[in-house]
C-alpha positions, 0 to 999 in steps of 0.5 A, spaced: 582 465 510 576 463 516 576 471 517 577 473 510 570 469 509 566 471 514 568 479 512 566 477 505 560 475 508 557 480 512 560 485 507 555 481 502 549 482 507 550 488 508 550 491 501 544 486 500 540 488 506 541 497 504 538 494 497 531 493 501 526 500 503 525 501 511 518 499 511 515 505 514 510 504 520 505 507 524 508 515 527 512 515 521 512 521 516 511 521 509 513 527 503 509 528 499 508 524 492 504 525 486 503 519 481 499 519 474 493 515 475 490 510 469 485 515 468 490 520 466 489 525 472 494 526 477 493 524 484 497 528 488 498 527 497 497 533 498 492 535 495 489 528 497 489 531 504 485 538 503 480 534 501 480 529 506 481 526 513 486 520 510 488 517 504 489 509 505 494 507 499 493 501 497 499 497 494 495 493 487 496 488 483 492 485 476 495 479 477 497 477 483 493 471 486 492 474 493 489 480 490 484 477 487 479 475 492 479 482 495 475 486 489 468 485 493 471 486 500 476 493 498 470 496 493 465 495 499 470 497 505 472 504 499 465 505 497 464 505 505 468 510 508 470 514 501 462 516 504 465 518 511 471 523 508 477 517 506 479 518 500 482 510 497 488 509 492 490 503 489 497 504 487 500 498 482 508 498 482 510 493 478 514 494 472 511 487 470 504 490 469 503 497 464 499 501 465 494 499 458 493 493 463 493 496 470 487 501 467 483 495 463 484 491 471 480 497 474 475 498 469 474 489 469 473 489 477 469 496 478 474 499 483 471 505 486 478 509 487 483 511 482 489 506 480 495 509 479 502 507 476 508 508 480 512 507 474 519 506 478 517 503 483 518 511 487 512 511 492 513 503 494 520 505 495 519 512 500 514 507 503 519 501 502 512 498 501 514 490 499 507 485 498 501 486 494 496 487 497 499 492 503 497 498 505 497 505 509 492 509 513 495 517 513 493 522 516 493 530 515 499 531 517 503 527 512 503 519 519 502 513 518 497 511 522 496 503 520 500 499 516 499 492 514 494 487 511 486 489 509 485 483 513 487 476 516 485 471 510 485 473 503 479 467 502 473 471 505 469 465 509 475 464 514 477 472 515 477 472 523 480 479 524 477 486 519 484 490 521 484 495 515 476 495 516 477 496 525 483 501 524 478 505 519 473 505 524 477 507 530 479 514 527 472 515 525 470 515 532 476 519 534 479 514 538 486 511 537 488 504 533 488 499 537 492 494 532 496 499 528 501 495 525 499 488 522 504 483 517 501 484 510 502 477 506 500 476 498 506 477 492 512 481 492 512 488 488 516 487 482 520 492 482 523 496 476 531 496 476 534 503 477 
């Protein structure tokens, strides 16, 4: 009965365990993705790509309270390096929040980036992106080069560590990213049921 159980268990696990996305890291690869944004544009990665250096995508939420205090930080660090060849996405996952919402939220916090709706949860998913905010530096030929949190606290007076910031700096100047894969904390992505 004991042995019976435990199988039970471990099937359980397992099943529960192949339901979350592998979280893609620095040296992963990623296809290509086009997403609608609150603008009414496409977005497209590849396309992205031509036109820039690297695209950091940037998992968002209008209600998540870890997002929040990040609205002067991200806007300066996007306003910043969109100037130095870097194109900036925020892209907001969850089913909970529509798209009437999303574009209202972009609009209110000034954001000098599209927002884009992944409607299914699909680019969350590929990435297997879990937490708002996260994010994901990659480069021409599709690599994450970073991937992780913008920084160490969401209250701006007690950050000690700029890691989205330093990463950016580091492949401005031509060097490699010293800390390229950081623990991103904030809400869970309220995914859509497939």
């Amino acid at each position: 009965m004991l042995k019976k159980s435990y199988f039970a268990l471990l099937a359980a696990i397992l099943i529960l365990a192949s339901s979350f996305a592998y979280a893609k890291g620095p040296g992963d690869k990623v296809e290509d993705f086009t997403l609608k944004g609150v603008d009414g544009k496409e977005y497209n990665l590849n396309t992205a790509l031509t036109n820039s250096s690297y695209v950091v995508v940037m998992f968002w939420s209008t209600e998540c309270p870890f997002v929040q205090p990040y609205t002067d930080r991200i806007n300066s660090i996007a306003s910043e390096f969109g100037s130095k060849g870097i194109a900036f996405w925020g892209i907001n996952s969850n089913n909970t929040e529509s798209i009437e919402i999303v574009k209202s939220h972009a609009e209110e916090k000034g954001y000098p980036f599209p927002m884009l709706k992944d409607v299914k949860n699909t680019v969350a998913d590929m990435l297997g992106a879990t937490r708002t905010p996260e994010v994901f530096l990659i480069d021409k030929n599709k690599t994450i080069l970073y991937h992780g949190r913008i920084d160490d606290s969401r209250d701006a007076d007690k950050v000690t560590s700029n890691d989205l910031k330093n990463a950016l700096d580091e492949v401005i100047a031509g060097k490699e990213i010293t800390v390229n894969n950081t623990k991103s904390f904030g809400c869970t992505i309220k995914r859509a049921e497939n």
